[in-house]
N, C-alpha and C positions, 0 to 999 in steps of 0.2 A: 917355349913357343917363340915361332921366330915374324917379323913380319914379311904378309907377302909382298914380293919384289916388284911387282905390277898393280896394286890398288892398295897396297900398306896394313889388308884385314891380317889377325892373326889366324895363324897356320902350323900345325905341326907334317904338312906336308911335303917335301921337296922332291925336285924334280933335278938327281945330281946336288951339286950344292946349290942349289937357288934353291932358297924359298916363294912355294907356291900356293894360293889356296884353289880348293876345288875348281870354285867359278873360273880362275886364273887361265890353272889349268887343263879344263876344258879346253878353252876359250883359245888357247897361244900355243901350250905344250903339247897334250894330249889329245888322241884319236878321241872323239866324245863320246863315238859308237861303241869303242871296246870299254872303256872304262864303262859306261852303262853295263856293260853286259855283262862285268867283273864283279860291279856291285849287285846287280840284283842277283848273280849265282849266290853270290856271299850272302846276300839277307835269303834267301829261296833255303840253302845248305841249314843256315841257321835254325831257319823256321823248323827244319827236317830234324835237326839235332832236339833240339826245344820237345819236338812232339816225340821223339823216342824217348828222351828221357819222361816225359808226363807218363807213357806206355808203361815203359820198366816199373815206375814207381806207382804204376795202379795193379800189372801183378804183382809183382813182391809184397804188396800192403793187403793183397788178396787172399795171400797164404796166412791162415790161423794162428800157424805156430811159427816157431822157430824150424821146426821138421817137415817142409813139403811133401805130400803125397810127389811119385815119382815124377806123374805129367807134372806136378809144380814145379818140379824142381827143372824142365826142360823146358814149360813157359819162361824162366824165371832165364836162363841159361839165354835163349833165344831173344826173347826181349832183353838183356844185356850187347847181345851181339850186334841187334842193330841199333841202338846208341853206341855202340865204338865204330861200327859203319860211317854213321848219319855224323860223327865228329870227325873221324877222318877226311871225311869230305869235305866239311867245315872248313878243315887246316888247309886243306888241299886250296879250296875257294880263299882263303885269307893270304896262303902265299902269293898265289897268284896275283891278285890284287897288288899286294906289298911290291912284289919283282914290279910289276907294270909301274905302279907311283913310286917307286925310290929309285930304278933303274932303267927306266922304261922298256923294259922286254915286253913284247909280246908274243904271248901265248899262242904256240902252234896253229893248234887249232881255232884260233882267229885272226891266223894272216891273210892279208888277200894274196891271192893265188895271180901268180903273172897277169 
């Protein structure tokens, strides 16, 4: 953990090599709108991950056996599918994040337009 450069909190954020915390940079470095919008896709995705996995793991626990009848066995197939979805999307939200606070990129589709 490093301290931040502007109010001394610690921070494993930086912005380049400066260390920054959140409030920081909001506040000096970063657009406050996108980051907002970065973090709640990122907890929104999560939540989505969270609930497919709860999904998956109420069919799979639903089947008797170890041997699903055939529909089991293609709930079972489908609810898998979207938990590697609902994670994907996840990673997808968490890079993005990470590019904006370690490199400041921003994400295409939240450039403002000329």
């Amino acid at each position: 953990m490093a301290a931040c450069r502007y109010c001394n909190a610690q921070t494993e954020l930086f912005h380049g090599d400066v260390p920054a915390c959140v409030k920081c940079f909001r506040e000096r470095i970063g657009e406050p709108r996108i980051l907002d919008i970065l973090l709640e896709d990122l907890d929104e995705t999560t939540r989505l991950a969270n609930a497919a996995s709860e999904s998956f793991c109420a069919v799979a626990g639903a089947t008797p056996s170890s041997l699903p009848y055939p529909d089991g066995t293609q709930r079972i197939h489908n609810a898998s599918r979207q938990v590697t979805i609902a994670r994907m999307a996840m990673l997808r939200a968490h890079h993005r994040l990470n590019d904006f606070l370690n490199a400041g990129i921003v994400p295409d589709d939240l450039k403002q337009s000329g």
